[in-house]
N, C-alpha and C positions, 0 to 999 in steps of 0.2 A: 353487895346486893345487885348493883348495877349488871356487874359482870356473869353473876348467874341468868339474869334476864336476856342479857345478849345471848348467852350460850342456850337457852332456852328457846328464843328465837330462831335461833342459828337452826337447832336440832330439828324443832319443825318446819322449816322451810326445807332441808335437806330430806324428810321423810315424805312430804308429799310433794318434791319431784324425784322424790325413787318409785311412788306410788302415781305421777303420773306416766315415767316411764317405761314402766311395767303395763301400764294398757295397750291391750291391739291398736296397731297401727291401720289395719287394715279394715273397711267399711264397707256396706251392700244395703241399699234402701231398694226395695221392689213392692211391686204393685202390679193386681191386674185387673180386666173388664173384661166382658165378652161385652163384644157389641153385636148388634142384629144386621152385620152385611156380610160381606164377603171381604177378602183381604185385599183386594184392587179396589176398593171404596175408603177403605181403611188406611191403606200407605200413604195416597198422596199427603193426608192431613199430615202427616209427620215428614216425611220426605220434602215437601217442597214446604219453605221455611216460613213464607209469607202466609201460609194456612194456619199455621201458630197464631194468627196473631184472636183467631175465633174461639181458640181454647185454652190458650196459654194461662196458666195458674196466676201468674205471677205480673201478668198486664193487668190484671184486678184489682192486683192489691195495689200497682201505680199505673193508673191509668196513661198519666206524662210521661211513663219512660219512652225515653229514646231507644227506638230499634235502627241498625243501619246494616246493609247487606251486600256481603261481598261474595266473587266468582261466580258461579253459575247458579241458576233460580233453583236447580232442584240435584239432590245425590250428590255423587263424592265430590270434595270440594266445595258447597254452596256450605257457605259460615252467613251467621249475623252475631252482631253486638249487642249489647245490651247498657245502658245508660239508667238509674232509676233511685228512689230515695232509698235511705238505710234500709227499709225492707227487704229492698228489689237489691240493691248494690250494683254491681257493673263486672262484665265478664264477655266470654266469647264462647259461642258453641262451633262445631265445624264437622260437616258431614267426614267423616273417613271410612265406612263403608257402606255401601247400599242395597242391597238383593232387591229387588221386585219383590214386594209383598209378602216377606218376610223377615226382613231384617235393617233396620237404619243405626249407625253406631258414628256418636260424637264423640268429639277430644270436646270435653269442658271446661273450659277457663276461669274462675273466679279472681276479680282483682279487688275487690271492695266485697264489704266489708273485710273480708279475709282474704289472703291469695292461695289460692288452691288449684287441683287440675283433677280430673275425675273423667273417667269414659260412661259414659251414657249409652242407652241400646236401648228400642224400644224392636220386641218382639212380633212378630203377628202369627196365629197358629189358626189354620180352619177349625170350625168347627160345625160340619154339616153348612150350612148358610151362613153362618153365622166366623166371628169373627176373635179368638182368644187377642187379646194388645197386653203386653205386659212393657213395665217401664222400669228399667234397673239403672240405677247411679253407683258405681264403685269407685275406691280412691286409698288413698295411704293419707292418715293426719299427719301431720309434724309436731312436735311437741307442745307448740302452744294449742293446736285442735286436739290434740289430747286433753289436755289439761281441762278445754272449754269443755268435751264431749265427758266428763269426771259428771258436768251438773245438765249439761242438755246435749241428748245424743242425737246426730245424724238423724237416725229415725224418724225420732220425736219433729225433730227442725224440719226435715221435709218429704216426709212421709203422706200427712193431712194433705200438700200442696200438691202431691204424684195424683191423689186420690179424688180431689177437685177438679183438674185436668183431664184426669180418665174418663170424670163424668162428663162434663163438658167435650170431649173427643166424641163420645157416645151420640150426645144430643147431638152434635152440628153433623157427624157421620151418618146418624138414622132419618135425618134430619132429610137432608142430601139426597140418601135413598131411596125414601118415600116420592122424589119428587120425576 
């Protein structure tokens, strides 16, 4: 009896990580906004890092986290850190390429809660006066973020947080604006 239970055990363990390793490896969370500016109103808040700190999603939910900033204030090379409770976790973003007003693209570092690495790109597209910002997070899971993404996907985990940020980019960008 014993022996059938282990072998039982055995069987379903061995079943769902065939069925975790059978899921895409591969992820894409995106999100957009039209904001009411132009793209040269709209860049700096992303491009230069310490402008984060008026829209950033994820300062909200820990207010204490530590931010710290390395190379240059603004475009390629200007990285900052991130320090914050189990919400927030800890990681590094780092500008690696920058266009004027249409393109900012980070190497993304997760080291807490999970270690992970993902490239980041926030978009900017005219649109008449006004401003398309789109915010993509891409990445490969490793088997245990498979496994985690089997009960809560990508999407889901930081999808709402893209979409909080976009709004708050919007206010503090039309914001700005107006003035």
């Amino acid at each position: 009896m014993f022996k059938k239970i282990l072998i039982g055990i055995a069987v379903i363990i061995i079943v769902f990580l065939v069925v975790v390793a059978l899921q895409p490896a591969d992820y894409r969370v995106t999100r957009s906004v039209v904001v009411a500016a132009p793209p040269d109103a709209v860049f700096p808040q992303v491009n230069v890092l310490k402008q984060w700190e008026a829209w950033n999603p994820w300062g909200k939910i820990d207010p204490a986290m530590k931010l710290t900033y390395e190379g240059p204030a603004f475009g390629l090379g200007a990285a900052y850190a991130w320090v914050g409770n189990n919400d927030v976790g800890a990681g590094r973003m780092t500008i690696t390429e920058s266009r004027p007003n249409a393109l900012v693209q980070f190497k993304t570092e997760f080291f807490k809660p999970m270690a992970g690495v993902s490239t980041t790109e926030f978009t900017f597209k005219p649109q008449g006066n006004q401003t398309e910002v789109t915010w993509t997070m891409a990445g490969k899971n490793n088997l245990l973020a498979k496994a985690f993404c089997l009960f809560m996907s990508m999407d889901k985990m930081i999808g709402g947080q893209f979409e909080k940020g976009l709004a708050d980019l919007k206010s503090v960008t039309e914001a700005g604006a107006k003035k």
